[in-house]
N, C-alpha and C positions, 0 to 999 in steps of 0.2 A: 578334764578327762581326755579331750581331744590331744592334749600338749602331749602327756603322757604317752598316750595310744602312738604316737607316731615317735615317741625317744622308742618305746619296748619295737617298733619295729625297725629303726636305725638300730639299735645293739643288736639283735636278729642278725640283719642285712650284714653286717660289718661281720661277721667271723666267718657267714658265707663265700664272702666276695672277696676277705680279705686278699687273697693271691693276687688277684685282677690288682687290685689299688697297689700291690707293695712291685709289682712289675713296670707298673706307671710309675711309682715312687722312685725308679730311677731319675726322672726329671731333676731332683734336688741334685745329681750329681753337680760336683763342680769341673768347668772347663778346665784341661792340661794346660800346665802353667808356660808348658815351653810354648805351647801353641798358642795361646792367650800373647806371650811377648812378642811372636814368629810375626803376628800380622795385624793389618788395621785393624779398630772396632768395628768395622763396617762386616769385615769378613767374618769378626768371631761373632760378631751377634746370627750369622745366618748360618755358621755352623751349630752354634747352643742350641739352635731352635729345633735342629735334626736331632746331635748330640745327646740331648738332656732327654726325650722323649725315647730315643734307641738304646740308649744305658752306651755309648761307644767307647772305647780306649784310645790312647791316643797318635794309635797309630789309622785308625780308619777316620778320625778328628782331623787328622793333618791331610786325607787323602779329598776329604770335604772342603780343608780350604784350599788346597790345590784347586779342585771344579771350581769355585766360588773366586778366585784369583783371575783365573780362564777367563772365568765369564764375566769379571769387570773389565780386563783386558778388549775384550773385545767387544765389550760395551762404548770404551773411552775412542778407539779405536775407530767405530763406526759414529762417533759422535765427533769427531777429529774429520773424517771424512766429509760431515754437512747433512748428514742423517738425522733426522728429526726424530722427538722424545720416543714416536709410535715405534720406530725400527730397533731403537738402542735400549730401552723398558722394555722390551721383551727378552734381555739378555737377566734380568735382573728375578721373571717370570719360575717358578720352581718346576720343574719337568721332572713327575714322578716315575717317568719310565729311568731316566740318566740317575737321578739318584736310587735306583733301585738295580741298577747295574753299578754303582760304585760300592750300595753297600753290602749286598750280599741277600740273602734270603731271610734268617731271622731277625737281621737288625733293621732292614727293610720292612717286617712283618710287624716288629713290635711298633716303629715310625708311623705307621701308616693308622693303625691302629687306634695308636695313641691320638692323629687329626683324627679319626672317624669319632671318638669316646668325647672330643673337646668342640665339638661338630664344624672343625677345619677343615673338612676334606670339599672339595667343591668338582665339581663334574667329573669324579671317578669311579667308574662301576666298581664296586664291592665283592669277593669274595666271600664276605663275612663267615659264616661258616665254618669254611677249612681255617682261613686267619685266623679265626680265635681257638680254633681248637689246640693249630701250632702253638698259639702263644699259652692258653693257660690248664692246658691238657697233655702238656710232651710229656712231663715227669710222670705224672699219674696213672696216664696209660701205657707209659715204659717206651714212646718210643724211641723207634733207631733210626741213626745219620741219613739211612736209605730213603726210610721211610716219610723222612720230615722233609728231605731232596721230592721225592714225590710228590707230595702233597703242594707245596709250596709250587711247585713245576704245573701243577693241574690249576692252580690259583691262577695264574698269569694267564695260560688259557683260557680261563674261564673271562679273564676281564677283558682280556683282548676281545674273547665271540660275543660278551655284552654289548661291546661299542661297538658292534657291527649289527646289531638287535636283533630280535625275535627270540632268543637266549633262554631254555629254559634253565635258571643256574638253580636251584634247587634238588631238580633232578641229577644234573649234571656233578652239583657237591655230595649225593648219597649214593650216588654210584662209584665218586673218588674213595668214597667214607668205605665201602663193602668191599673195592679189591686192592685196598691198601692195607687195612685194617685186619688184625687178627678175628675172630670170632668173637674173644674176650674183650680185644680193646673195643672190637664195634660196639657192642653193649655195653661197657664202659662207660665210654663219649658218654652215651643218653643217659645213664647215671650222673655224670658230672655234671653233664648240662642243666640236670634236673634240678641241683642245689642251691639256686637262689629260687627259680621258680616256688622250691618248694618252703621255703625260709621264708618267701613273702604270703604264701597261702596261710601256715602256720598262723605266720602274723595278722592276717585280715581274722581267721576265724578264731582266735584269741581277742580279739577288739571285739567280734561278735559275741562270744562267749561272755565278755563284760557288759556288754551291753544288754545282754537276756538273762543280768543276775545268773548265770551258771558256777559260776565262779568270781573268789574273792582279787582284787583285783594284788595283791601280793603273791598269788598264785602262779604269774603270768609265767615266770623263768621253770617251774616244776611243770606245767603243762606242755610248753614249747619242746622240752624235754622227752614226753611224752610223745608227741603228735608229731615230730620230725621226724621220726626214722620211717613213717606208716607212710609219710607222705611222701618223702624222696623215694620210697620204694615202690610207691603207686603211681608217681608223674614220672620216673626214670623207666617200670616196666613199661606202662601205656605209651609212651614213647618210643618207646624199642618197636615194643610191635606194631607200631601205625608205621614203622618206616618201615618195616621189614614185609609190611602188606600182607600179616599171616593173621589174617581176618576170625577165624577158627580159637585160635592162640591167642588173640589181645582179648577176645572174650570172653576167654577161659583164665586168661591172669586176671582180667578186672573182675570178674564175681568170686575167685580165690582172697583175692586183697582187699572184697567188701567183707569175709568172712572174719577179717583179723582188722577190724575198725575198730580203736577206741571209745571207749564206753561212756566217754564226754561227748564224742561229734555226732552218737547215738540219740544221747539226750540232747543235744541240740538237733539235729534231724527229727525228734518227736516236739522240740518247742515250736518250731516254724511248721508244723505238721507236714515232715517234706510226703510221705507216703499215707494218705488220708484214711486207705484201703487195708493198710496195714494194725492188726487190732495193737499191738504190742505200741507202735510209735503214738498210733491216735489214741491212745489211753494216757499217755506221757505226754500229749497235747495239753491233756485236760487233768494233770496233775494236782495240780491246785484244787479244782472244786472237787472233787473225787478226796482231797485230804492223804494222797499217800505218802504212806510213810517210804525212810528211806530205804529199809528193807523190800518193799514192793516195786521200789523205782529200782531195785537193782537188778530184782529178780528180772521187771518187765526188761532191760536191758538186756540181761541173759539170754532172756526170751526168743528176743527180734536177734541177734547172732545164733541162737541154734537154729534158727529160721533160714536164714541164709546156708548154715552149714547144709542142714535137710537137702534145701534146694541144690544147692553146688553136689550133692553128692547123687540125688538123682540126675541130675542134669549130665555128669562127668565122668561119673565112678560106675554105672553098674553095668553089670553086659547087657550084650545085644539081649539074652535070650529070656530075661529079668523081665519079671511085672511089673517089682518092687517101682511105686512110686512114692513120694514125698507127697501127703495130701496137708499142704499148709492150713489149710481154714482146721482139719479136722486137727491138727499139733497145736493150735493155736486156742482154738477153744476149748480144750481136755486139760491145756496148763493153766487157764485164765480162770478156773475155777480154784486153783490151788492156790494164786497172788491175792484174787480178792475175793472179798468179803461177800455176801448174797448183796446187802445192802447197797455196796460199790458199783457189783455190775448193774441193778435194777437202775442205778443214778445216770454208769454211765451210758445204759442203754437207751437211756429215756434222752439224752444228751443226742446219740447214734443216729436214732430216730425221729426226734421231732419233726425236722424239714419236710421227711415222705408222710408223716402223720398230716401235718397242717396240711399238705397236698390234699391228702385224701379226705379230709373234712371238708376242705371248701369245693371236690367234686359233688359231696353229699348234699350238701348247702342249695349246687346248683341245681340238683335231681330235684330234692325237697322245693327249689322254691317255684320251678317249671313244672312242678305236678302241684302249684297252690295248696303247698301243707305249711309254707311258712311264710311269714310279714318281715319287709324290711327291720320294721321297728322291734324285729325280735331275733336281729343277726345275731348280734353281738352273746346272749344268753344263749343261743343255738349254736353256734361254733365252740364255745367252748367246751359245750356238750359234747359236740362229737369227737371235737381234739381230744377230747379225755378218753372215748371210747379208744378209738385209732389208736391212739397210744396205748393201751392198754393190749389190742389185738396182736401189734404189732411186738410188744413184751413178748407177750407168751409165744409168739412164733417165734422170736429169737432163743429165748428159754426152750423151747421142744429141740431148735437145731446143736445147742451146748449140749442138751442131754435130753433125749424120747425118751420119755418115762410116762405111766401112767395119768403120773401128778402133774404134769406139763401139759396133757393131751387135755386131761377133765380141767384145767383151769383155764386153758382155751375155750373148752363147749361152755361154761359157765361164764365166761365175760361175752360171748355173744349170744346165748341163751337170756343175760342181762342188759341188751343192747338198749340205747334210747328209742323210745314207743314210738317218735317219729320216724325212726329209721325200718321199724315193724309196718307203721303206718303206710310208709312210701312202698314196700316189699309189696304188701296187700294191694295197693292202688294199682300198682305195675302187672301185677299178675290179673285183678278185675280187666284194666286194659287190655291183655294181651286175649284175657276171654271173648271178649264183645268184639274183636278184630277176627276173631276165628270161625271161617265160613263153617259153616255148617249143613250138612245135604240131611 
């Protein structure tokens, strides 16, 4: 399963990312032949290594071994002199500022890149950011000669004020991003950006999804299908607006794009019980013993999305001058009579409640055994006594709040009109005490 789990997230990954890797895939180029005969192997091995990584032609190939000529020259030169390895090994040293002045900006851009992705790069402050956007967001986002001169132009400052430190460069790259950028393209970006992010979420909760039996595991490619475009559309908006600092707005896309969730990551959000408070999801918790069918799991899915819609529209949509609110518990228990069965909810209520039930027994327990109405040795047939009462009280309160009706009220005063006699007993004790405490003139 494991082996599996991670090919379905390598074919994922690979159509995302494809661009990035087929930009590197310059690398395969092969060196100009005239340049290749022009000069030593010494010089052509240190221009392939730029070369092959920048995609170059061979006319900026020959302008590399010209610098790399130079600078054995004057390697031999100072070694000719009586200059020792420390002086003349420093000629041989790669100085990313001189090759980034010979080669220009984007072949510069992709070089550089390319050592930071093969982890070559060694004590160069990064850009990252703006660099990748030039490199694998120019086409996409349309831009122009202007605007890539720009960008590329704010990179160099930026790595210059790094190496001088205190540097906020993140700041510094989203404020290049806002007034270089169109409106469109700004938004953009964070949509592109979004697309492996969201290609490897996909994939994690598609491994999850196998893993909690949700799905059959040849399902994987129809899901992925499914749950990408929800999710690049959710990490590319929440994106946008965490940069943009429009606090109001990121919170009003993120509860619009919980509204349109796939009705798989629904049913996995009620398998892990992400929302416990929630009746729709914690009903889809406890699917299995509850026995529902597929008809009721989808309704319940139905459910918890018009739940969200309700909310988003009170939340968003009404005017100032509107009462009109969304009352969830009451939507929620008016539909939950129509999915299940009387039998179901009794099951699942008794499920709901036990933990606040057993609470309230074993306060009973403690009342009863501090007023000497019961023996250790009669815990265990005494608690379950009252667990059943409690549970029971606890029923019919739930049943009155689905629906106040007569028959909900009288089945109430009838399970504590039928209370255990010890629980009658301790009432009578408590009230005898409170007499004989009461001064009397």
């Amino acid at each position: 399963m494991k082996k599996k789990y991670s090919y379905i997230i390598l074919l994922l990954l690979v159509g995302i990312s494809g661009a990035w890797y087929l930009a590197k895939g310059r690398t395969g180029m092969v060196m100009d032949r005239g340049v290749m005969e022009a000069y030593p192997a010494a010089i052509v091995a240190q221009v392939y290594d730029i070369a092959s990584r920048a995609g170059l032609i061979r006319g900026e190939q020959e302008k590399l071994a010209i610098y790399f000529m130079e600078k054995d020259r004057l390697a031999n030169e100072a070694k000719d002199k009586g200059e020792g390895p420390d002086v003349f090994s420093a000629y041989y040293k790669i100085d990313y500022e001189e090759i980034g002045d010979i080669l220009g900006g984007e072949d510069f851009n992709r070089y550089i890149l390319s050592l930071y992705e093969d982890k070559g790069l060694r004590d160069y402050p990064l850009s990252f950011k703006l660099r990748k956007l030039v490199s694998e967001q120019k086409e996409s986002l349309g831009l122009t000669t202007g605007q890539v001169t720009a960008i590329l132009d704010e990179v160099k400052q930026n790595e210059m004020a790094r190496r001088a430190g205190g540097y906020n460069i993140d700041s510094a790259e989203n404020e290049c991003l806002r007034r270089v950028l169109s409106d469109t393209q700004y938004r953009g970006h964070f949509y592109r950006s979004a697309e492996v992010h969201a290609a490897q979420r996909v994939a994690d909760i598609i491994g999850k999804l196998q893993e909690a039996d949700l799905i059959a595991n040849g399902d994987s490619a129809r899901i992925y299908r499914l749950l990408y475009p929800y999710e690049y559309e959710r990490t590319g908006g929440l994106a946008y607006y965490r940069a943009m600092k429009e606090n109001i707005l990121h919170d009003r896309f993120r509860d619009s794009i919980a509204c349109l969730q796939p009705d798989i990551t629904i049913l996995y959000d009620g398998h892990r019980n992400l929302h416990p408070w929630s009746w729709p999801l914690n009903i889809l918790h406890h699917r299995d013993s509850l026995d529902l069918s597929g008809e009721q799991i989808n309704s319940l899915v139905s459910m918890y999305r018009k739940v969200q819609e309700g909310e988003f529209r009170s939340r968003y949509l009404k005017t100032d001058d509107s009462r009109e609110r969304f009352d969830r518990w009451e939507f929620e228990k008016t539909e939950l009579v129509k999915v299940l069965t009387p039998l179901q909810i009794d099951h699942y209520l008794l499920i709901r409640n036990r933990k606040s039930a057993e609470e309230d027994s074993k306060k009973d327990w403690e009342k009863l055994n501090e007023h000497g109405l019961v023996q250790s040795a009669d815990s265990i047939a005494v608690l379950k006594d009252l667990l059943g009462y409690r549970l029971r009280l606890r029923l019919s309160d739930e049943w009155i709040g689905i629906e106040r009706s007569k028959k909900n009220e009288f089945a109430k005063r009838d399970i504590i009109d039928n209370r255990p006699e010890l629980l009658k007993n301790l009432e009578e004790k408590i009230k005898a005490d409170r007499d004989r405490n009461v001064v009397r003139f």
